[in-house]
Each structure stands twice: as C-alpha cells, then as structure tokens.
C-alpha positions in Angstrom: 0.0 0.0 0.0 3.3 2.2 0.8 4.2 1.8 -3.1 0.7 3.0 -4.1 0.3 5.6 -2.3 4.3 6.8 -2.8 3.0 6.6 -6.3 0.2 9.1 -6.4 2.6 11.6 -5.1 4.9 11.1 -8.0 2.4 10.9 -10.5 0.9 14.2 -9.0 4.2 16.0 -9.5 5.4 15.0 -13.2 1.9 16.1 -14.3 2.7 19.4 -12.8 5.8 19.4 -14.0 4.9 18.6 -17.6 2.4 21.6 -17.4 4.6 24.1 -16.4 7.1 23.2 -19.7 4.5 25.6 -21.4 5.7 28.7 -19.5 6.6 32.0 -21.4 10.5 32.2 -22.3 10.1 36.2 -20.5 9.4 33.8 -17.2 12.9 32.7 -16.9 13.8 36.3 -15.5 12.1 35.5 -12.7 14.0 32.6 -11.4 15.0 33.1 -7.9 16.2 31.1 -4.9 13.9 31.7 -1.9 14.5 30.4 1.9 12.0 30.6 4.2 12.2 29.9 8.0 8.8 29.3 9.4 6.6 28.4 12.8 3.0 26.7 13.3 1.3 24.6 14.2 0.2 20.5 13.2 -3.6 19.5 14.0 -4.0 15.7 14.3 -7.7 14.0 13.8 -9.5 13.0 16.7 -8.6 9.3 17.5 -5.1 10.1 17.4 -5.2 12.0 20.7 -2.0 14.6 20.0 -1.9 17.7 21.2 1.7 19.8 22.1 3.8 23.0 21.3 4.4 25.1 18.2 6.3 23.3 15.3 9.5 25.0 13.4 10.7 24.4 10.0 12.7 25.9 7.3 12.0 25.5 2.9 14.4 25.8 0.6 12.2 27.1 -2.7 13.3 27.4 -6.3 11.1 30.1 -8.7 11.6 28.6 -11.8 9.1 31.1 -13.7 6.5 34.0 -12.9 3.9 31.4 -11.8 5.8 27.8 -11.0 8.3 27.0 -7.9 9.2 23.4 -6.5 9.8 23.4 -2.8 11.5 21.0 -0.3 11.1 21.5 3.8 11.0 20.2 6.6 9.3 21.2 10.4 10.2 19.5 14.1 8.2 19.6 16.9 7.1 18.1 20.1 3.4 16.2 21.4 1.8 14.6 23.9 0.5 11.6 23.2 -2.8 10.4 25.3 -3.3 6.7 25.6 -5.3 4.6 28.0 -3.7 1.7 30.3 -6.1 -0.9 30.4 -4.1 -2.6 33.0 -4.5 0.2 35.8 -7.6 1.8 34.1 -6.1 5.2 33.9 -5.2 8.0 30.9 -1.3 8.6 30.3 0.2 10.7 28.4 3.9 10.1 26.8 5.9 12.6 24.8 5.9 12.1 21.1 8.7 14.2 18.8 7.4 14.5 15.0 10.1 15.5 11.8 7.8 16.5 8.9 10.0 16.1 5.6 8.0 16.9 2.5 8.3 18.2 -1.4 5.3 20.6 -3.0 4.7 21.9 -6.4 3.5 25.7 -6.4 1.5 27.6 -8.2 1.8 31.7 -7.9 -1.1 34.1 -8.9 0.7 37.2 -8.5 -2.1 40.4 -7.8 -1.4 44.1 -7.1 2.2 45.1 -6.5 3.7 42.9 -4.1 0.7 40.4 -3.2 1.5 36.6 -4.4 -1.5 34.4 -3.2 -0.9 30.9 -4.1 -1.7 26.7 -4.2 0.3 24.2 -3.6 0.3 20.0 -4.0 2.9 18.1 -2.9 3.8 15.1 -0.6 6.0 13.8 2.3 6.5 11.9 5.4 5.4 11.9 9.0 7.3 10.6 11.4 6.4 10.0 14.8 8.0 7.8 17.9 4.9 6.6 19.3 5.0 4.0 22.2 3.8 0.4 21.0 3.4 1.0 18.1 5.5 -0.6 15.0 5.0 2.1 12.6 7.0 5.2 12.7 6.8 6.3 9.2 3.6 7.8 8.0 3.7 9.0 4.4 0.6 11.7 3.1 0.1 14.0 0.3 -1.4 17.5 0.6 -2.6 20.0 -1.1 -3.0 24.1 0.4 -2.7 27.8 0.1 -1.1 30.6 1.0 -0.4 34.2 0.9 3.1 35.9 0.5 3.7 39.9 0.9 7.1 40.7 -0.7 8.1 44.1 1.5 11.3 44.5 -1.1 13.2 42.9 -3.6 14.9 40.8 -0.9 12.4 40.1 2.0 8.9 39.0 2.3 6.2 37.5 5.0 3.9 34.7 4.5 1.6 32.4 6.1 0.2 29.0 4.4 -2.8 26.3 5.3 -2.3 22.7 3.8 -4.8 19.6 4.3 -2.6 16.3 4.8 -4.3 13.1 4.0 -1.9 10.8 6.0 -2.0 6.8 5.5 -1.3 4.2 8.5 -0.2 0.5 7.1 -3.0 -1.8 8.7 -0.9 -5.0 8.0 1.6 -3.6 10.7 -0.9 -4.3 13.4 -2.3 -7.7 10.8 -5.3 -5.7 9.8 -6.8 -5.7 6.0 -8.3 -2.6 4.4 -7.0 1.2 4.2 -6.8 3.6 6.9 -6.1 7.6 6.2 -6.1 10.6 9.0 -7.1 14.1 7.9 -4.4 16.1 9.6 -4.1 19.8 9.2 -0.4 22.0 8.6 -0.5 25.8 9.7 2.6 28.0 9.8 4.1 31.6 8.9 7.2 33.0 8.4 9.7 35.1 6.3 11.3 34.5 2.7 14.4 35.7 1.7 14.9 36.2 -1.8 18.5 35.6 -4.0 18.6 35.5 -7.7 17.8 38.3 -10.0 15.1 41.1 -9.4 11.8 40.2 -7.6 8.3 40.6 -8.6 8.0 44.0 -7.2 10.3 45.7 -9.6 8.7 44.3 -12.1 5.3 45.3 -11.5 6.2 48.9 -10.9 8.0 49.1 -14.1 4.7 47.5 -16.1 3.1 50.2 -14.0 5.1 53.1 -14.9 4.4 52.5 -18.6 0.5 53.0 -18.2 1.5 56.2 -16.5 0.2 59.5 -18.2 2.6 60.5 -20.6 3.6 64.5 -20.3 3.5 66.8 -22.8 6.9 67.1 -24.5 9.2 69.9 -23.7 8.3 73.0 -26.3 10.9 74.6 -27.8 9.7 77.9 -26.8 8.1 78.1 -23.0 4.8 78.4 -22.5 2.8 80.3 -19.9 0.8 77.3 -18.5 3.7 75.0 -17.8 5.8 75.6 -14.8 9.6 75.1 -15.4 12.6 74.3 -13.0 15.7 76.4 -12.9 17.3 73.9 -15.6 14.1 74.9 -17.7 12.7 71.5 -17.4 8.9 71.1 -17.1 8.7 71.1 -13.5 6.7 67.3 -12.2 7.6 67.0 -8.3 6.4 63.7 -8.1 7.3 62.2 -11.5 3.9 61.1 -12.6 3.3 63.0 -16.2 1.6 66.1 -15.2 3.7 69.3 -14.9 3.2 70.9 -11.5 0.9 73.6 -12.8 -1.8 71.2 -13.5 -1.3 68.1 -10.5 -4.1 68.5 -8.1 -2.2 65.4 -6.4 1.2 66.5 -5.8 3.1 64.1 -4.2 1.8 60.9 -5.3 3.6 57.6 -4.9 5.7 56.8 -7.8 4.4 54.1 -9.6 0.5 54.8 -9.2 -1.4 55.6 -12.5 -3.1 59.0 -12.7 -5.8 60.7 -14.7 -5.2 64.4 -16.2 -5.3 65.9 -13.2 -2.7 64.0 -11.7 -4.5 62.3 -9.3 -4.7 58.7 -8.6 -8.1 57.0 -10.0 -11.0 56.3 -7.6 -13.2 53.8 -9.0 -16.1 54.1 -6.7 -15.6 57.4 -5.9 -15.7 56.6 -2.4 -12.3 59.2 -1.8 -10.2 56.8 -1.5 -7.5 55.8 -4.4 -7.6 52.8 -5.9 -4.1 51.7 -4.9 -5.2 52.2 -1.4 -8.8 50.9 -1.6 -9.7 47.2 -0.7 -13.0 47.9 -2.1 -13.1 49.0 -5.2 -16.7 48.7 -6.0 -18.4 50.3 -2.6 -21.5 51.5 -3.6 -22.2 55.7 -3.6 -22.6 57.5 -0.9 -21.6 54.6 2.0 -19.5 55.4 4.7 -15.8 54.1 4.0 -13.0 53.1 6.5 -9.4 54.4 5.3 -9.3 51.1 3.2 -12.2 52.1 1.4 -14.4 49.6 2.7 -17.7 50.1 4.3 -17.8 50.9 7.7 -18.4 48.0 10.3 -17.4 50.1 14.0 -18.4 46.3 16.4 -16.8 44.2 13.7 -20.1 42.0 13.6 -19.9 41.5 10.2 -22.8 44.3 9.3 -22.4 47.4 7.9 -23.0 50.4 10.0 -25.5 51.3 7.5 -27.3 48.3 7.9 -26.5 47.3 11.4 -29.5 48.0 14.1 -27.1 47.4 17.1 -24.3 48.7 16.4 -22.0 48.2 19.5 -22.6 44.4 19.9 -19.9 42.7 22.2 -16.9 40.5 20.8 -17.7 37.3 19.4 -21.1 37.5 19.9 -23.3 35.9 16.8 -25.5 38.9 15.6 -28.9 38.8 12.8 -28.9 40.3 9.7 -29.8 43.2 11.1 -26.7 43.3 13.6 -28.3 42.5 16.6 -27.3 39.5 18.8 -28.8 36.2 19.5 -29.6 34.6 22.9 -31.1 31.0 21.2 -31.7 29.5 24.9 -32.4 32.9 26.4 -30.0 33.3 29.4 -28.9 36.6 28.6 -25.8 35.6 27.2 -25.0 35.7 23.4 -24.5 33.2 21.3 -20.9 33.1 20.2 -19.6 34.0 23.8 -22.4 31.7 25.1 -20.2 28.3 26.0 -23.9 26.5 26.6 -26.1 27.3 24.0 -28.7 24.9 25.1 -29.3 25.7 28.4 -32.6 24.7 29.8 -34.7 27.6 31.2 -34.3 28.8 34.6 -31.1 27.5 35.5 -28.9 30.2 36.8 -26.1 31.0 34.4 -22.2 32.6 34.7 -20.9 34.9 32.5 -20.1 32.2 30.0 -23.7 30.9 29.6 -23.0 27.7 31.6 -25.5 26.5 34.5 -23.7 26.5 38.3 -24.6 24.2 41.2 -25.2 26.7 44.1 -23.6 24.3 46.2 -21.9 20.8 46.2 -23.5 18.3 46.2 -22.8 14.9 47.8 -24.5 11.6 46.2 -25.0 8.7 47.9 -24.4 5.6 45.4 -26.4 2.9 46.7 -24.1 0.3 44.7 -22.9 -2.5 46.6 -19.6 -4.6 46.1 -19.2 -8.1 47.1 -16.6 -8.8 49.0 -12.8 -8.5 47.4 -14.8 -7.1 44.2 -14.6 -4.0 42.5 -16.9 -4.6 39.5 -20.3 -2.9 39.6 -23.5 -4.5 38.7 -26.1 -4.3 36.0 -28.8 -4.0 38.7 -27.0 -0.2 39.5 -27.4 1.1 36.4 -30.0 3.6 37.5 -28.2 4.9 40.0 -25.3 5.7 37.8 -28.0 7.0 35.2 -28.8 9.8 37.8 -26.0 10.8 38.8 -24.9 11.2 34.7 -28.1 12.8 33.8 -26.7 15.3 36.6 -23.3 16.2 35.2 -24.8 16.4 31.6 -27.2 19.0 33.3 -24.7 21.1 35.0 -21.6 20.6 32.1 -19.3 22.7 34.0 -19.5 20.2 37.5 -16.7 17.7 37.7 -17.3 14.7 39.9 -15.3 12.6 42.9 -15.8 9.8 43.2 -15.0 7.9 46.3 -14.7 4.1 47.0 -14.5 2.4 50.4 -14.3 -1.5 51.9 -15.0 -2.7 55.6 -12.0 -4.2 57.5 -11.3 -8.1 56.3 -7.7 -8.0 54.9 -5.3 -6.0 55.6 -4.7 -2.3 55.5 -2.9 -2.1 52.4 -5.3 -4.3 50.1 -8.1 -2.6 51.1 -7.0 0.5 49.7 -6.2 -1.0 46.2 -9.5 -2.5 46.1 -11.1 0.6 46.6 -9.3 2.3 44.2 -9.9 -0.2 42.2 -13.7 0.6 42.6 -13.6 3.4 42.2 -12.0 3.4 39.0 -14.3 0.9 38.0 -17.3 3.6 38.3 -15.6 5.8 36.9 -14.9 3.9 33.9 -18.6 2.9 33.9 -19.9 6.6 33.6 -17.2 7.4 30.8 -18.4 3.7 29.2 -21.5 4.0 29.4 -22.8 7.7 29.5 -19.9 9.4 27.8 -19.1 11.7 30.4 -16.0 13.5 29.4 -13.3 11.0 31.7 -11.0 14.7 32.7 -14.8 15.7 34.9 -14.2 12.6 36.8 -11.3 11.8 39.5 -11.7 8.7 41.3 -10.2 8.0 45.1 -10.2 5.0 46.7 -10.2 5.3 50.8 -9.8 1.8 51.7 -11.4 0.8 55.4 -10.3 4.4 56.4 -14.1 5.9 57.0 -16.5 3.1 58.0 -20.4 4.3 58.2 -21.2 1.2 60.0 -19.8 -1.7 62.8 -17.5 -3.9 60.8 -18.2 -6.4 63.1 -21.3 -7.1 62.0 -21.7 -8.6 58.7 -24.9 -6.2 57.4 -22.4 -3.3 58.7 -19.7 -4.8 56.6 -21.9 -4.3 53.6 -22.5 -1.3 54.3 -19.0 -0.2 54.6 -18.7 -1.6 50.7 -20.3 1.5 49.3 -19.3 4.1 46.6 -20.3 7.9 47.4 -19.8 10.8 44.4 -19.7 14.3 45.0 -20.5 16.7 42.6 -18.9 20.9 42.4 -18.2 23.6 40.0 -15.0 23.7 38.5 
C-alpha cells in the first residue's frame, strides 16, 4: 500500500511538471532562490489524541518562472500523546517528537504590486516515535494555500494552510483494508529572496508605462507650464503632469493618474484605488481608510445596515446586527459556552448552569466482598447521577470508593481504588461523560459508616459515594 500511495505523489508532481514546460520564455527572468524559516502549528484527527507546542521548520524554494516553484522543507516539533492503560484503568500521556519532511509543487497568482497568493500539492512523510506502536513512518500528500507579501526585492512574509491526508499500514498491526487521517499544517514566516530582481520591480515598471505620458518639452516656454531652474517642465512627483496642472502632488511613484494627476478612484468613495480594498463600494456609504464600508463592532454588518451597532466580541449577531440569545439566558450566542441551556437555570458569565452548592450523592451500589466490579442491577443509579453532570456541564465529579475491614490495610485501599475506577470507567463507558470531569479516590477501610463487626455493617461499609462541584 506504501508503493501506491508513494506513487500518487509522483504521478501528481510529473503532471505538474509537464504543465509548467509551457511557460513564457520572459518567465525565466524570474527565477530566484527563496528560503524561508517558518513556525505553526500540526492539527492531528480526533482518535489520534495529539496535542503539544508550536512546530518550526525551514524551505528551501526554487522560482523557476513567474507562476511555477518546487519546494523542499521540513518542520520539528514536540506532542503529547494520550493513551489509556487498560491494565491500571487510567489515561497517560507520553511525549511524542514528529520530523515532517515533504516536497510541494507551487502555483503563484501574483495580484497588485507585491501580493502573491498561491496553491500548492505536494507530498511527504510523517514521522512519529509513538510508544507500541510498530509504525514510525507515516507517508501523506497534501494540497494548500497561502499568501506571500514581498516588503522589497529581498524580503517577504507569508503564512500557508495545507490539508494532509496521512496513510497508517493496517498490515503492521495484521489488519486488512486502508486507513487515512485528515491532519491539518498551519505556519508563517519570512522569505528571503537571491537570484535576480523580484516581482515587485517588475510590477512597478509595467506600471510606470500606463503612467500618463507629459506633454513634451516646447521649444519655446509656455505660460501654463511651470519650469525648474534647468528649464525642465517642473513634475515633483514624476507622474506625467507638470506641477501647474497636478491637483495630487506628491503621489507615490508608480501609481497611474488621470489628467489631473490624481490617482483614479473607481467608486468614488475618496479613496485611491491603490489604497482601496474595495473598489466597487457603492455611492454614498461610509468608508473606513481602506475604502471599505464601515463596520465600527466588527459583527460582520455594515454600519448602514446594522440596528445594534456596538454588539460585544464574538457574539453571533442577525442580519440586522443584533445578537442572538437562542436559549435565552442573557448571554449571546458566540460567547455563550452552553447554548442549550434549559430555562431557569442560573447562568455565569459564559452561559454555563452553576450548582449553588456541592453536592454529595449517595451511590447505593454494593460490592461483594474483594470485588470491584459494579453490577447491572445499579445502572439507575449511575444514570442519575450522569443525567446530573450532563445538566450542569461545567460540575466535575469525585468519586470515592470504600471496603469494611477483612484483609489487611494495604489491600483494602487497592481494592477501593480499584472501585472506584471501575465507576468511573462505567460513567465514561457507558454515559460518555468527558473522563477529565471525573477523579476517582479509593479510601480503603479508612471511613467506616457502620460496625465492621457485623456482617450487614460490613456491607454497608462496601459502598461508593460521588460528589459533585463547580469547577
């Protein structure tokens, strides 16, 4: 399955190869070495239980044309790893370092003067030091996009997304059929550029020649041209129009201008378009200095448009800007943390319901004697107690295990932590209670409730108690 699946990724990158023979002959002034140091972050899929710090990496790019680069690269970082011991019925967690190696074909779509968005396919290897487990090598291909800001001819930002559709070899653990993970990439960084000139000079040279062309120099001066003490039509800024006539002196070099020397404004929205990020605003909106439409909450409305317009962070508004409150607790949905709370449940500031006050359950599950496994016949009990926590999701839950006196100290405490594991395990089992809202403690024959020299007291003594609190 290796072989097939190290196949797509070649296939995949001689058809993009093959494509890319068609590029314009002008392209090959664009070649360019780039390297790129980089941070982020890895997302595993759920089952896979990784979670850890930031990853760092570094590419080493070559720009073969205005709109093709290969790229090799490679990212290190470190994970936790949580895993359940079945043996002790407890979580663990192990640390897990991951090397990332990987090659991707790009594609460039260069827009304005210095903005490359771009997508990219390409393929690697995932390598992970996991604990029992025989495979270490977990080839994927991916496919992305990103977004690279060139600041000058020799440095740039950029930040990139990539989907990674990673295999795991089921005849390593003697299992038939395919198994993929959809695992996530996210990083930024900077590029550094070597080669000849970049993009941006480029651009601004196409630019230039779209500029307004000036009015050649007369032979004999005229009266509505203003000159400079070499006798030069006098154009501060170096856009085409002589001084005289430039309503927009002091415009950026590079920016095309109508007859008056001013920059054009599509919308007519007063701002230029070389500074506007919304070119097509419609008349007489309100603008921001980017020339979009004003949006003072940042709900997503329009002031124009927006009834409510100082709606708190986060908070998911209408179409008319307003929040929502769908289980009406007075908090907003999107800071709201429990949208579904039932009515008339007290609430804090994040929406959730709060127990006014612990409280103590009395788990009328008996053991017999020198076991710790719980019964069929106490499944309502458990279901109570569950139906509680799911009630109240921010409550966590003790729960606490004890035995009467026959055997000695020492065993008496692992059997009741070992029953009180084993309710634990039942409410994460069984009701999907989220197992970090449970701790179980085992007491041993520490605090008896009845005479342990009786044998109905003894019973008694075999109990489990839970006790239920805030957070």
């Amino acid at each position: 399955m290796n072989q097939r699946f190290t196949s797509l990724i070649i296939i995949g990158f001689i058809i993009g190869l093959v494509f890319t023979t068609n590029t314009d002959a002008d392209d090959t002034k664009t070649q360019k070495i780039i390297i790129s140091p980089f941070a982020g972050g890895y997302l595993f899929e759920g089952q896979q239980v990784m979670g850890g710090n930031a990853l760092y990496g570094l590419n080493l790019e070559y720009q073969f044309s205005k709109h093709w680069a290969v790229r090799m690269g490679g990212a290190y970082g470190e994970f936790q790893h949580a895993y359940n011991d079945t043996k002790y019925f407890a979580d663990h967690f192990e640390d897990v370092d991951a090397m990332i190696g990987y090659l991707d074909l790009k594609f460039i779509y260069p827009i304005f003067n210095n903005v490359e968005p771009y997508l990219l396919f390409g393929g690697g290897d995932l390598n992970l030091d996991l604990k029992d487990n025989d495979q270490e090598h977990f080839p994927f291909i991916k496919y992305g996009a990103g977004l690279t800001i060139k600041l000058n001819d020799y440095l740039g930002i950029w930040g990139e997304f990539s989907h990674h559709l990673v295999h795991e070899d089921q005849e390593i653990i003697n299992e038939s059929g395919d198994k993929y993970r959809n695992n996530a990439l996210y990083v930024g960084g900077l590029s550094f550029y070597f080669g000849e000139g970049s993009n941006l000079s480029r651009y601004q040279q196409a630019s230039t020649q779209n500029i307004y062309q000036a009015e050649p120099v007369p032979n004999v001066p005229r009266e509505d041209i203003l000159y400079d003490i070499d006798g030069n039509p006098w154009d501060s800024d170096g856009d085409g129009v002589n001084e005289q006539k430039d309503r927009c002196a002091g415009t950026p070099s590079g920016v095309p201008v109508d007859t008056n020397g001013c920059p054009f404004d599509k919308d007519k929205d007063g701002v230029f378009d070389y500074r506007d990020h919304c070119k097509d605003t419609e008349r007489y909106v309100t603008v921001d200095k980017f020339g979009c439409p004003k949006d003072s909450d940042g709900d997503g409305v329009y002031d124009m448009e927006d009834n409510c317009p100082d709606t708190p962070n986060e908070a998911i508004v209408d179409i008319k800007g307003c929040p929502m409150d769908a289980d009406g607790d007075g908090v907003f949905d999107g800071v709201d943390q429990c949208p579904k709370t039932m009515q008339g449940l007290p609430v804090d500031l994040k929406g959730c319901p709060r127990l006014e006050k612990t409280i103590t359950f009395s788990l009328n599950i008996i053991f017999k004697s020198n076991s710790s496994k719980v019964d069929s016949q106490y499944f309502g009990e458990l279901k109570k107690l569950s139906a509680m926590m799911k009630k109240y999701p921010k409550t966590r839950v003790v729960i606490e295990a004890h035995t009467d006196n026959i055997g000695s100290r020492m065993a008496n405490l692992k059997l009741s932590q070992r029953r009180a594991d084993s309710v634990r395990h039942f409410l994460i089992d069984y009701f999907h209670i989220d197992p970090y809202r449970i701790e179980a403690v085992g007491f041993g024959e520490e605090k008896p409730i009845a005479d342990n020299r009786t044998k109905s007291g003894r019973q008694k003594n075999r109990r489990a108690v839970a006790i239920l609190s805030n957070k």
